[in-house]
N, C-alpha and C positions, 0 to 999 in steps of 0.2 A: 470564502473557503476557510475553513479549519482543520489544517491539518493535523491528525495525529501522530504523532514521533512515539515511538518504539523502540526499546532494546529487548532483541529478541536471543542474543547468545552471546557470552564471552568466551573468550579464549585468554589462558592462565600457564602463568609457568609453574609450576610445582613449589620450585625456587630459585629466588632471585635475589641475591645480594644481603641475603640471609633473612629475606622475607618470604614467608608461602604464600602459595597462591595469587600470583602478580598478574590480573588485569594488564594486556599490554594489547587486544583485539575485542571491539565490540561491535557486534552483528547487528544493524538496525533496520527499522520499516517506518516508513512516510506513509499512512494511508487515510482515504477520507472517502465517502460516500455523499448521495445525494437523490431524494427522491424525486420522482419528476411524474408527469402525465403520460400515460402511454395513450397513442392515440387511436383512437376505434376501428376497429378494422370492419373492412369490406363485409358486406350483408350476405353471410353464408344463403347457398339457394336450400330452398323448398326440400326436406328429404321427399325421398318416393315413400307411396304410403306403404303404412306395415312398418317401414325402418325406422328406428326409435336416433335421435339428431344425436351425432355427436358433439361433446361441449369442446369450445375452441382453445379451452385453457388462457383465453385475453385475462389481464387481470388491467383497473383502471390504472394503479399505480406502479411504479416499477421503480428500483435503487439502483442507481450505476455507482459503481467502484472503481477504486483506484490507488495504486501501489506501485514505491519505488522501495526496492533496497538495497542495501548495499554496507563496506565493512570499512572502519575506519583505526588507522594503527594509532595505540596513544604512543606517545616519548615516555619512555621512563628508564631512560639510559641514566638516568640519576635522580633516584627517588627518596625525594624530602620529606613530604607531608603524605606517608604511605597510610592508606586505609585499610585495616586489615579485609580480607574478604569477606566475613561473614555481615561488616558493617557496610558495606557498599550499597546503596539504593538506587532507584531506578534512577531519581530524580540527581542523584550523583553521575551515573553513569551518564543522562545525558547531559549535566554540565559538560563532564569530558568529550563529551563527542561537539558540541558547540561550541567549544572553545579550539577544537581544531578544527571544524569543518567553516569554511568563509561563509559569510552573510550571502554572498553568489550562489556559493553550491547548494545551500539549505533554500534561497529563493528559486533557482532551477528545480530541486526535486520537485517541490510544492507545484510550482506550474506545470508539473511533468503529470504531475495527479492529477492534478483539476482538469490538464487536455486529457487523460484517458478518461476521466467522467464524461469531458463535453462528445467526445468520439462517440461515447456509447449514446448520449442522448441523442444526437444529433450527425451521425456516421460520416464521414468526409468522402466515404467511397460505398460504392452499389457491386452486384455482382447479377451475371446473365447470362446470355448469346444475344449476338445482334439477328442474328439468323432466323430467333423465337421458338426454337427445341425444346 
């Protein structure tokens, strides 16, 4: 798996400590995809003649998805090495977020994506009547 990390919104104080624009909330997304085989479905019957077959819409290949997100507060109750806002980059923004978020919480997202992939390829649960309605 390869996750892809995202900063999808900050949140800024106007002013702070006689800096504008103070980053002190970033909004992010963990998501990753994966194609897989969709597997063939049951042999539609015979239409009756005259009636032109409807198509099943099967396609052979199918992408299952997957997404965690969630919002993580920086410290900047005392701000040293302030970057003003217009310099901030993504690649900035997610140092900050990976320097507060543990090696645990960023390895739980990621396995939290990869199982909603594996759910969709491979469904943990079915749905019915035992009845047969």
């Amino acid at each position: 798996m390869t996750a892809k990390w995202d900063i999808s919104n900050c949140n800024d104080w106007k002013v702070k400590d006689g800096h504008e624009k103070v980053i002190f909330n970033l909004h992010w997304n963990c998501t990753d995809s994966r194609e897989y085989q969709n597997p063939e479905p049951e042999p539609e019957p015979e239409p009756e003649p005259g009636v032109e077959p409807v198509p099943s819409g099967w396609a052979p290949t199918l992408t299952a998805y997957g997404r965690v997100i969630g919002t993580c507060a920086l410290n900047i109750s005392d701000i040293q090495d302030f970057t003003p806002y217009a310099e901030v980059t993504k690649d900035m923004a997610l140092g900050w977020l990976f320097s507060v978020m543990t090696v645990e919480q960023k390895a739980k997202s990621e396995a939290h994506v990869e199982q909603q992939i594996a759910n969709q390829i491979d469904p943990p649960t079915e749905s019915g009547l035992p009845w047969g309605e």
